[in-house]
LOROLO-263380 format. One record per residue: residue in one letter; y, x, z of N, C-alpha, C, O in turn. Coordinates in Angstrom, 2 decimals, padded with zeros to 5 digits. Last residue first. Layout:
residues N
+---------+---------+---------+---------+---------+---------+---------+---------+---------+---------+---------+---------+---------+
: residuo :     nyy :     nxx :     nzz :    cayy :    caxx :    cazz :     cyy :     cxx :     czz :     oyy :     oxx :     ozz :
+---------+---------+---------+---------+---------+---------+---------+---------+---------+---------+---------+---------+---------+
:       A :       Y :       X :       Z :       Y :       X :       Z :       Y :       X :       Z :       Y :       X :       Z :
...
+---------+---------+---------+---------+---------+---------+---------+---------+---------+---------+---------+---------+---------+
//
This chain:
residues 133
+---------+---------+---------+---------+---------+---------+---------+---------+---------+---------+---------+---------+---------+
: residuo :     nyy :     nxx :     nzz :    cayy :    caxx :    cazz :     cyy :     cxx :     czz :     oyy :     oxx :     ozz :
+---------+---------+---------+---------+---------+---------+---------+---------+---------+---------+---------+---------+---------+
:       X : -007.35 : -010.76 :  030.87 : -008.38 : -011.37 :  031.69 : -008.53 : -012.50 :  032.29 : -009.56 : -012.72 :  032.93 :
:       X : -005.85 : -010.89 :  028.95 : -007.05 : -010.59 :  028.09 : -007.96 : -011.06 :  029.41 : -009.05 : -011.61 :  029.25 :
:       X : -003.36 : -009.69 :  029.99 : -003.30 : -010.92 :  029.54 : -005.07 : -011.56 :  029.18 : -005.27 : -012.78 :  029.22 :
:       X : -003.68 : -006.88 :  030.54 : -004.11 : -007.90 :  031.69 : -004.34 : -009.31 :  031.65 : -004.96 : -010.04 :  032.42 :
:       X : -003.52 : -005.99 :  028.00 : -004.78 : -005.90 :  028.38 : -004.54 : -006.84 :  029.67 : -005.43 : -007.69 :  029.77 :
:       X : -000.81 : -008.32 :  025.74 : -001.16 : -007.17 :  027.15 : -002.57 : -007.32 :  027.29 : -003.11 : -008.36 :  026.91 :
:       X : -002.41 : -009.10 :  022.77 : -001.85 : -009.27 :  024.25 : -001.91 : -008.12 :  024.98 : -002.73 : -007.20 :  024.95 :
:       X : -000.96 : -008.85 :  019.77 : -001.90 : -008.55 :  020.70 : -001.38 : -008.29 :  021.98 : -000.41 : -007.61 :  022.34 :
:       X :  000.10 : -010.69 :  016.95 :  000.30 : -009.78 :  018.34 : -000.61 : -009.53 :  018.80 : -001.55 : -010.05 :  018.20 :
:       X : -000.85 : -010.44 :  013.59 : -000.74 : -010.88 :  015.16 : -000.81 : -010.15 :  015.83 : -001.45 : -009.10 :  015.76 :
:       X : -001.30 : -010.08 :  010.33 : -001.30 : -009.27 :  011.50 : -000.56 : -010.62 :  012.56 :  000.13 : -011.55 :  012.14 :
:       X : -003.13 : -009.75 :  007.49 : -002.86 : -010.27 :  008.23 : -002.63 : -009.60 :  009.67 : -003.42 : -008.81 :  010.17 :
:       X : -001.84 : -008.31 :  004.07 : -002.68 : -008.19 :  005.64 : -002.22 : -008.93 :  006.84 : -001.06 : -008.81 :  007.23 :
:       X : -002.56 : -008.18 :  000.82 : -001.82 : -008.49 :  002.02 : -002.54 : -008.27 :  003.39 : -003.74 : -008.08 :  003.56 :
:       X : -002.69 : -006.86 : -002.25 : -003.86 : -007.29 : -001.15 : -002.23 : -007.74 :  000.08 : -001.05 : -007.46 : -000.16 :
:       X : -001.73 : -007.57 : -005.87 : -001.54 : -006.98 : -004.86 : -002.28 : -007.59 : -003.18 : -002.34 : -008.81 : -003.03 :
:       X : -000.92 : -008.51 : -009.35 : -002.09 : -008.99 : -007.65 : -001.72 : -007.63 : -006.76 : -001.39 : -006.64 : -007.41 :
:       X :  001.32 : -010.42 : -010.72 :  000.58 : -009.09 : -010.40 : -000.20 : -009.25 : -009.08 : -000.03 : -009.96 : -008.09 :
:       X :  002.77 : -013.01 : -011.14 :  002.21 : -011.93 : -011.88 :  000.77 : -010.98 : -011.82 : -000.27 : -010.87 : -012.48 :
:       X :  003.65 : -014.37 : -009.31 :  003.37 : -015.01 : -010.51 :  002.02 : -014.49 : -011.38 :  001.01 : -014.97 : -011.90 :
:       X :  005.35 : -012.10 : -007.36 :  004.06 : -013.12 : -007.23 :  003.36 : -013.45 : -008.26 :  002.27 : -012.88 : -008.31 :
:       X :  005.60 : -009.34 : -009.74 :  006.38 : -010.47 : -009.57 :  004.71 : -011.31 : -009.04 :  003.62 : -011.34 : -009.60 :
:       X :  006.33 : -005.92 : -008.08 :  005.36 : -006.77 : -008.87 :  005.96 : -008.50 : -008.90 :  006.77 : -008.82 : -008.03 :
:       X :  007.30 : -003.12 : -007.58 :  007.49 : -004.42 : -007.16 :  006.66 : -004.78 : -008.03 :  006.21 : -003.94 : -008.81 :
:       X :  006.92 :  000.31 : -005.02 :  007.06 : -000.13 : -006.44 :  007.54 : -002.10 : -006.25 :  008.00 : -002.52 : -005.18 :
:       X :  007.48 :  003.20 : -003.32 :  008.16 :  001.55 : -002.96 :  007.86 :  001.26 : -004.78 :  008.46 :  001.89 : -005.65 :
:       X :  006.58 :  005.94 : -000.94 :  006.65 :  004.91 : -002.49 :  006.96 :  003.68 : -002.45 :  006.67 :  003.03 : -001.45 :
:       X :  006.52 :  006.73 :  001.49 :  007.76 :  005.93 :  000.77 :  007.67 :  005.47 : -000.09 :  008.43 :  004.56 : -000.41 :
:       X :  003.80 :  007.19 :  001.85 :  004.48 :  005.87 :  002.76 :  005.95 :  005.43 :  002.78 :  006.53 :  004.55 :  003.42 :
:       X :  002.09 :  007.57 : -001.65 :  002.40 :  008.20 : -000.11 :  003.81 :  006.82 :  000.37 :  004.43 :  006.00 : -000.31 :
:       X :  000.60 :  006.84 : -003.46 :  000.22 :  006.22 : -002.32 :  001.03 :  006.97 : -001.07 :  000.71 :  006.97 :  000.12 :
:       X :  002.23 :  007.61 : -006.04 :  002.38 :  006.27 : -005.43 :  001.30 :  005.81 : -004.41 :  001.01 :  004.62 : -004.38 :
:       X :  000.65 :  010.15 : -005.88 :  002.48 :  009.84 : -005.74 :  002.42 :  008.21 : -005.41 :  002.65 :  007.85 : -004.25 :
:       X : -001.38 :  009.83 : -007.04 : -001.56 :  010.47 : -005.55 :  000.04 :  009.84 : -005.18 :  000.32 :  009.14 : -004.21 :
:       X : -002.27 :  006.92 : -009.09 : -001.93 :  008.26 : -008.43 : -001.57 :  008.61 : -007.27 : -001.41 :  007.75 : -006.41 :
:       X : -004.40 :  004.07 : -008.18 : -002.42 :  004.40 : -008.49 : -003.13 :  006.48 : -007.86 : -003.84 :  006.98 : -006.98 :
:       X : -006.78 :  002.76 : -007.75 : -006.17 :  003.12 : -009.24 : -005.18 :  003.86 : -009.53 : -004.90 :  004.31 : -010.64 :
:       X : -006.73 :  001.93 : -005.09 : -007.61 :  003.10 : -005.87 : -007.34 :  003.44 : -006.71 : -007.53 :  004.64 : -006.87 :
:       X : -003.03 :  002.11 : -004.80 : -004.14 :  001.49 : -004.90 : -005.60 :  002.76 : -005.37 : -005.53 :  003.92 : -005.77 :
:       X :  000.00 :  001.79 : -002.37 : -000.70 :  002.30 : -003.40 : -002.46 :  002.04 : -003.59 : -003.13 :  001.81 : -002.58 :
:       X :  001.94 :  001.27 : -000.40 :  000.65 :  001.70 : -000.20 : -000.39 :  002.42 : -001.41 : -001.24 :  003.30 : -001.31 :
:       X :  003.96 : -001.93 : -001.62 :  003.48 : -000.88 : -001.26 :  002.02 : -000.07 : -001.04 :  001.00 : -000.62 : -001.43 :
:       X :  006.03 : -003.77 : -003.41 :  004.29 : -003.45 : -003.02 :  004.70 : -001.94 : -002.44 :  005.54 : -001.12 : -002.82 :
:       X :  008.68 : -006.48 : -003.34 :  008.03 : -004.70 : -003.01 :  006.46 : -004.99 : -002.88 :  005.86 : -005.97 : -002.46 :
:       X :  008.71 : -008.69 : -005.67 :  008.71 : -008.65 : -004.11 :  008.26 : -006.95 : -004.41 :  007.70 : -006.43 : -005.38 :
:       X :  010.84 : -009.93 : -007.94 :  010.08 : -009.30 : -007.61 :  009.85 : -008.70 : -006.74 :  010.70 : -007.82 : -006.58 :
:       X :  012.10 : -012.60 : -009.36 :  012.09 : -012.10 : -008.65 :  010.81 : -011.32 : -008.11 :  009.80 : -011.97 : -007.86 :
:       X :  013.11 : -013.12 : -012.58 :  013.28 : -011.60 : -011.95 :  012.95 : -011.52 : -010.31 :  013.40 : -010.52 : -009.76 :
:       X :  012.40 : -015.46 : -013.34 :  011.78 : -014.71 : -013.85 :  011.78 : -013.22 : -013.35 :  010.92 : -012.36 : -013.55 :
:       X :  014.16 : -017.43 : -011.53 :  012.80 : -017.33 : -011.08 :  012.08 : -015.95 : -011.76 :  011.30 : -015.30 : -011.05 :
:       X :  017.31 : -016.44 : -010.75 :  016.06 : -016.53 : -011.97 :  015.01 : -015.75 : -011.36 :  014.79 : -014.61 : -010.97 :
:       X :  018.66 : -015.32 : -008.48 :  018.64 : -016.28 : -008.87 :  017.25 : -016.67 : -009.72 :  016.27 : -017.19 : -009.18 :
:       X :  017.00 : -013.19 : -006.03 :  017.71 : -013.09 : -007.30 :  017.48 : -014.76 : -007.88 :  016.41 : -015.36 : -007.75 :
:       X :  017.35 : -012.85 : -002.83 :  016.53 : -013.00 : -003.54 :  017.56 : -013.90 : -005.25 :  018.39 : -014.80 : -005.34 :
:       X :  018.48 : -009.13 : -002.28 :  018.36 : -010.51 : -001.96 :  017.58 : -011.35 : -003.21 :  017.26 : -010.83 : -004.28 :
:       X :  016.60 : -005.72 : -001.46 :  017.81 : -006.99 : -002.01 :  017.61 : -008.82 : -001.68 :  016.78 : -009.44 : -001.02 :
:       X :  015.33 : -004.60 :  001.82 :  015.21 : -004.48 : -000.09 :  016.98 : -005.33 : -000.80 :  018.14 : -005.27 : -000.40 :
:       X :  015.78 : -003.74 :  004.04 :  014.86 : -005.17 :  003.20 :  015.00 : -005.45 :  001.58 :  014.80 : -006.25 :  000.67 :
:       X :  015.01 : -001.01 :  006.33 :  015.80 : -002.06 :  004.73 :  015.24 : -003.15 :  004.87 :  014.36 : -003.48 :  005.67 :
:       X :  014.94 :  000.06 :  009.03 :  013.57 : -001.06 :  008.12 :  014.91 : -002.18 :  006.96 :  015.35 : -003.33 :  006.91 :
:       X :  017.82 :  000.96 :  009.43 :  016.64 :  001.30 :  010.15 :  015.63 : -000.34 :  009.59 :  015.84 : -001.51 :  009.88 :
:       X :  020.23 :  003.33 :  007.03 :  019.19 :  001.84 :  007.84 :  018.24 :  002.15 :  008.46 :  017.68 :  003.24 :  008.37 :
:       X :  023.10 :  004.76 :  006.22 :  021.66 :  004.74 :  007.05 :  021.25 :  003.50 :  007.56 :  021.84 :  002.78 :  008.37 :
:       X :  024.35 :  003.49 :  002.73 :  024.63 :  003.52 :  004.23 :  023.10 :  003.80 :  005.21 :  022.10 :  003.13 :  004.96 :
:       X :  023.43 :  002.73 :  000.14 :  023.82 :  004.42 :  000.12 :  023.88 :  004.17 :  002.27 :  023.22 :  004.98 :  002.92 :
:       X :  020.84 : -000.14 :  000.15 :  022.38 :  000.20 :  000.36 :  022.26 :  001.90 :  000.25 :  021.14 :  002.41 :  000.27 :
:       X :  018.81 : -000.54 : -002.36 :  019.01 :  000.05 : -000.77 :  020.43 :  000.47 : -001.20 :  020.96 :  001.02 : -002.17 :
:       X :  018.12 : -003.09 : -004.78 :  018.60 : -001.55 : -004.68 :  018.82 : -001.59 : -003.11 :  018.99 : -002.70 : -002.61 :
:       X :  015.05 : -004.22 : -004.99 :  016.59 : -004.64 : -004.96 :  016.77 : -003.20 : -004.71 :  015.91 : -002.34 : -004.50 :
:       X :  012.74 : -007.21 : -004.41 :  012.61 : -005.46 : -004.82 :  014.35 : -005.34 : -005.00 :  014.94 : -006.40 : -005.14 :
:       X :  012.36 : -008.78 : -000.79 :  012.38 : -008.85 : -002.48 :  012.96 : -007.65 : -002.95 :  013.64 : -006.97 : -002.18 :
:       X :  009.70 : -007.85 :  001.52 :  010.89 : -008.53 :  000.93 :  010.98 : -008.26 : -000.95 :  010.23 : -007.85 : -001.84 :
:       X :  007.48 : -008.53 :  002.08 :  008.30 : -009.66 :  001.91 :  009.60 : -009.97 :  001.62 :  010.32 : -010.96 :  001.50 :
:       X :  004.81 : -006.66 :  000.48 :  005.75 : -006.88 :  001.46 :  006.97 : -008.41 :  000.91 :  007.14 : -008.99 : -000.16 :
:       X :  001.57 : -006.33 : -000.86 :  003.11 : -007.29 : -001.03 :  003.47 : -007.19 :  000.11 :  002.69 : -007.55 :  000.99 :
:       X : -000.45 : -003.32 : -001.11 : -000.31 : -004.35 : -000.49 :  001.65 : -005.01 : -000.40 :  002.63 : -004.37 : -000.03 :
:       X : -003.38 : -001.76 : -002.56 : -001.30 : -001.98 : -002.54 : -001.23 : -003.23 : -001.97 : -001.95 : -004.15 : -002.36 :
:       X : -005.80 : -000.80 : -001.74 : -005.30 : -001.47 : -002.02 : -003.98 : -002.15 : -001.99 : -003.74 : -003.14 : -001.29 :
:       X : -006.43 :  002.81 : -001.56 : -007.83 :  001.50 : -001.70 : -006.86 :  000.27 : -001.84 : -007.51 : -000.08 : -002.83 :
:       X : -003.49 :  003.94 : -000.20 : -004.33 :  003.89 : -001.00 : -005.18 :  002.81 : -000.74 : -004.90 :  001.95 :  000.10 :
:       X : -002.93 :  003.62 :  003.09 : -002.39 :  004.32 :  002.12 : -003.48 :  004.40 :  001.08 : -004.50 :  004.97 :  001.48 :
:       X : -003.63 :  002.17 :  005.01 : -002.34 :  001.82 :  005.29 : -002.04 :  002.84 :  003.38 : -001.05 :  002.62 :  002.67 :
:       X : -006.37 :  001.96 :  005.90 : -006.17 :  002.28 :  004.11 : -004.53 :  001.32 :  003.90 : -004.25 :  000.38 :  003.16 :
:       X : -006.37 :  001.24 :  009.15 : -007.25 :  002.34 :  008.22 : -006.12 :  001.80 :  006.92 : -005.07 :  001.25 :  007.24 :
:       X : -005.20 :  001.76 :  012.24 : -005.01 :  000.94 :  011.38 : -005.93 :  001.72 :  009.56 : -005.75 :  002.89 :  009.24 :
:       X : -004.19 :  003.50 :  014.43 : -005.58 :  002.92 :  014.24 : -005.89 :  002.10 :  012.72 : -007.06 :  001.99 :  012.33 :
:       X : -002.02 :  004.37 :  014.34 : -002.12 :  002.87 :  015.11 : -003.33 :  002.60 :  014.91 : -003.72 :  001.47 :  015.19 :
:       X : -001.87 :  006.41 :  012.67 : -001.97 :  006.95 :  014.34 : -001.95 :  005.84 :  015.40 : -001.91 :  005.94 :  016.63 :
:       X : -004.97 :  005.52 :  010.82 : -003.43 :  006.08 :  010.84 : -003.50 :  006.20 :  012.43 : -004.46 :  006.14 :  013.20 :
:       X : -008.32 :  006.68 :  010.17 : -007.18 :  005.50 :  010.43 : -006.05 :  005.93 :  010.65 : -006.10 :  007.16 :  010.70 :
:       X : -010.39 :  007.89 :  007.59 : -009.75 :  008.13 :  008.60 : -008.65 :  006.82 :  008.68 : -008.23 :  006.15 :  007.73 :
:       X : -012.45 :  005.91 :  005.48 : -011.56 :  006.84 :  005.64 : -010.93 :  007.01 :  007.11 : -011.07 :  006.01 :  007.81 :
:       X : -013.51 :  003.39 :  005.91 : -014.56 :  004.50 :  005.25 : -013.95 :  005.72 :  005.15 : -014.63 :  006.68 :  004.79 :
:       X : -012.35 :  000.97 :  006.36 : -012.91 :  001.91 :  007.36 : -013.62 :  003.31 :  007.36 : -014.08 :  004.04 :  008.24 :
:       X : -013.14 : -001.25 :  004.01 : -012.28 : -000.90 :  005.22 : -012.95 :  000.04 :  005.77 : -014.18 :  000.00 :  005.71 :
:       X : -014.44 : -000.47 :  000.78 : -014.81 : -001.30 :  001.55 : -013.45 : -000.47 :  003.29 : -013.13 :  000.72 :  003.37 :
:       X : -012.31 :  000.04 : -001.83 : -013.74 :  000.44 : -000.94 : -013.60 : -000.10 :  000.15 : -012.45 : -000.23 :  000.56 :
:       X : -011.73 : -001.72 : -005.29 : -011.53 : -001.44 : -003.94 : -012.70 : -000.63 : -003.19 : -013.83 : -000.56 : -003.68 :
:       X : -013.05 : -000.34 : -008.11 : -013.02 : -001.34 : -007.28 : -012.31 : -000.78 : -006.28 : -012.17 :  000.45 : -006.22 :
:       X : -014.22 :  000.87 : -010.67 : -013.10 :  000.34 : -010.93 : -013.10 : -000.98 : -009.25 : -013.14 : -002.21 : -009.36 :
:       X : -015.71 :  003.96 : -008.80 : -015.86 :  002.52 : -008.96 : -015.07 :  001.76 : -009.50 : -014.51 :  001.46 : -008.45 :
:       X : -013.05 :  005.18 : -010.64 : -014.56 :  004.91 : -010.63 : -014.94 :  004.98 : -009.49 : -014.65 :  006.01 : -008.88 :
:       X : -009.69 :  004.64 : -012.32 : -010.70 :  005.17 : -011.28 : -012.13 :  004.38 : -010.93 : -012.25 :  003.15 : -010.96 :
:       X : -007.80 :  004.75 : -014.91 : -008.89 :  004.45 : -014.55 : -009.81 :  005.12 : -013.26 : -010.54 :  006.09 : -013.44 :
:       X : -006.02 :  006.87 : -015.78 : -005.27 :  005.29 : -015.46 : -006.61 :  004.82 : -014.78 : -006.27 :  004.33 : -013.70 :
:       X : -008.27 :  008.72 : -017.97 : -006.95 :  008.16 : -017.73 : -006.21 :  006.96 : -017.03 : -005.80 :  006.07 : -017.77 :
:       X : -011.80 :  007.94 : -017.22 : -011.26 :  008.19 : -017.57 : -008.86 :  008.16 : -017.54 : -008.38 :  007.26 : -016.86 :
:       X : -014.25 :  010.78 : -016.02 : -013.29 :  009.66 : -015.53 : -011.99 :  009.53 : -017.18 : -011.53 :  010.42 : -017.89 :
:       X : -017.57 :  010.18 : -017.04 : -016.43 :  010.87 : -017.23 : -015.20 :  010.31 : -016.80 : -015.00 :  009.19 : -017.27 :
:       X : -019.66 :  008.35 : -014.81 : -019.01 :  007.93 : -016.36 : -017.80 :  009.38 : -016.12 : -017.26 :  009.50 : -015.03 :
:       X : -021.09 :  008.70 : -012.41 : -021.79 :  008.06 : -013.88 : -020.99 :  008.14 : -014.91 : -021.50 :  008.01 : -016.03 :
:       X : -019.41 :  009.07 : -010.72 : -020.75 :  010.73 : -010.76 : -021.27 :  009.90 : -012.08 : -021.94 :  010.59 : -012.85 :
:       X : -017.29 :  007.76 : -009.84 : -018.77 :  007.41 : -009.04 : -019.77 :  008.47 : -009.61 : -020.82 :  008.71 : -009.02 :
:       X : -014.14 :  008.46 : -007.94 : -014.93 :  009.29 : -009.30 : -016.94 :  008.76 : -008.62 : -017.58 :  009.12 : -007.63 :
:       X : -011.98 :  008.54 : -006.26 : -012.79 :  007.09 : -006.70 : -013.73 :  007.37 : -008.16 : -013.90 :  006.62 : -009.12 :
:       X : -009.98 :  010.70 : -006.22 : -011.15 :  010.66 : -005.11 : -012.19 :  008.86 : -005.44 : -012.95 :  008.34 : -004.63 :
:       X : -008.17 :  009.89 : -007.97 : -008.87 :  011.43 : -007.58 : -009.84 :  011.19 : -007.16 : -010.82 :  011.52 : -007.83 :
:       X : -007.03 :  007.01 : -007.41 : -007.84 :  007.89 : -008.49 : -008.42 :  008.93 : -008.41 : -009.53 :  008.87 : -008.93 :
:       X : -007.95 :  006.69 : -003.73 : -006.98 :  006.60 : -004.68 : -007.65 :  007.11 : -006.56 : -008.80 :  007.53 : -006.67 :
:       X : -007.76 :  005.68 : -000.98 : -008.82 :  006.25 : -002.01 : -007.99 :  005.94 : -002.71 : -007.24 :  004.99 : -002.50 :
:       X : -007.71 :  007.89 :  002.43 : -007.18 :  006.88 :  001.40 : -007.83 :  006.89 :  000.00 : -008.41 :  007.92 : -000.34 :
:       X : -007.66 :  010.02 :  004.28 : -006.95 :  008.60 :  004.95 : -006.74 :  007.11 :  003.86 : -006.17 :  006.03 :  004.03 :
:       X : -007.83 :  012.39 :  003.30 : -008.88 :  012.01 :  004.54 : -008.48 :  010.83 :  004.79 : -009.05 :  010.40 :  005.80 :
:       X : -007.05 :  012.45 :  000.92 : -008.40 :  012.44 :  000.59 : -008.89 :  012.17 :  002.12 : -010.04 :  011.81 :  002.34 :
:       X : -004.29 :  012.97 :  001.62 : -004.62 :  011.87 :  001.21 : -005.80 :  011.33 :  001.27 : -005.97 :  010.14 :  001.54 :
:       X : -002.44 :  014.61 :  004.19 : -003.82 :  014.76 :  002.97 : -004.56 :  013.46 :  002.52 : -005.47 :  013.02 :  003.23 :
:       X : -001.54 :  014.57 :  006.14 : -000.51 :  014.75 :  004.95 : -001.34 :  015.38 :  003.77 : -001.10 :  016.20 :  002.88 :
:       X : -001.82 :  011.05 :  007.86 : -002.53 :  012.52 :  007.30 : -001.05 :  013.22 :  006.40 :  000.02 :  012.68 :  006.12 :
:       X : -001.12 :  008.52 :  008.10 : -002.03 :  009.28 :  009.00 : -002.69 :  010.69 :  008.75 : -003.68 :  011.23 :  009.24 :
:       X : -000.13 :  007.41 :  005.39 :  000.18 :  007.16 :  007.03 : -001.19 :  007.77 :  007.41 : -002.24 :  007.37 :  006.91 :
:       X :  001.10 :  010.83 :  003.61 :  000.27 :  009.19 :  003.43 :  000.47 :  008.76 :  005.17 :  001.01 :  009.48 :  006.01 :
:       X :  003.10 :  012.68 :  004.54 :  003.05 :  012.13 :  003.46 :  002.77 :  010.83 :  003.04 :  003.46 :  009.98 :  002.46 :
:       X :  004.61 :  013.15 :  007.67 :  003.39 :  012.86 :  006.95 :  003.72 :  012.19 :  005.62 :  004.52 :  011.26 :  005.57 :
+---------+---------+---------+---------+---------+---------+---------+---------+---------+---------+---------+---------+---------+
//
């Protein structure tokens, strides 16, 4: 799969193409609504999980860095770089704003905290169902 849960973007994600509101000519770099869309309004990935791809790039933890040439299983990017001015964490997912290419589930861009906004997500375990009774 391209995006997480499809290998069609338009059913799992909003991105420029598909963020056109019918009032203004779209223009370059710019998608309409200039906003996020609200959770859930697209298909969910195969964890259930919705806009794992597109509607809002989201900061991973690690820091942006070259990938070893050797096979890995979940990189972590590089280490964290001396000068405060270069360190820049991975985003992923891609945004309403970002082209079709930067929402699929390898794109890897960075942004510096300081800097650039990017969404995060909160996650916790979830109990066994027997735990729950």
């Amino acid at each position: 799969m391209n995006y997480s849960g499809s290998v069609n973007l338009d059913e799992v994600g909003w991105y420029i193409d598909n963020c056109e509101d019918g009032k203004e000519p779209a223009k370059v770099g710019y998608a309409k609504p200039n906003r996020a869309h609200n959770i859930g309004e697209k298909h969910p990935n195969d964890l259930g999980l919705y806009d794992m791809s597109g509607n809002a790039p989201e900061w991973c933890y690690d820091w942006y860095g070259e990938y070893s040439d050797e096979l890995q299983t979940n990189p972590t990017g590089g280490e964290m770089p001396e000068k405060k001015k270069e360190r820049y964490r991975v985003i992923r997912g891609g945004g309403w704003y970002s082209a079709e290419d930067g929402c699929r589930v390898t794109d890897r861009s960075k942004g510096h905290p300081e800097e650039d906004t990017a969404s995060f997500r909160v996650v916790r375990s979830v109990l066994p169902r027997d735990a729950a009774k």
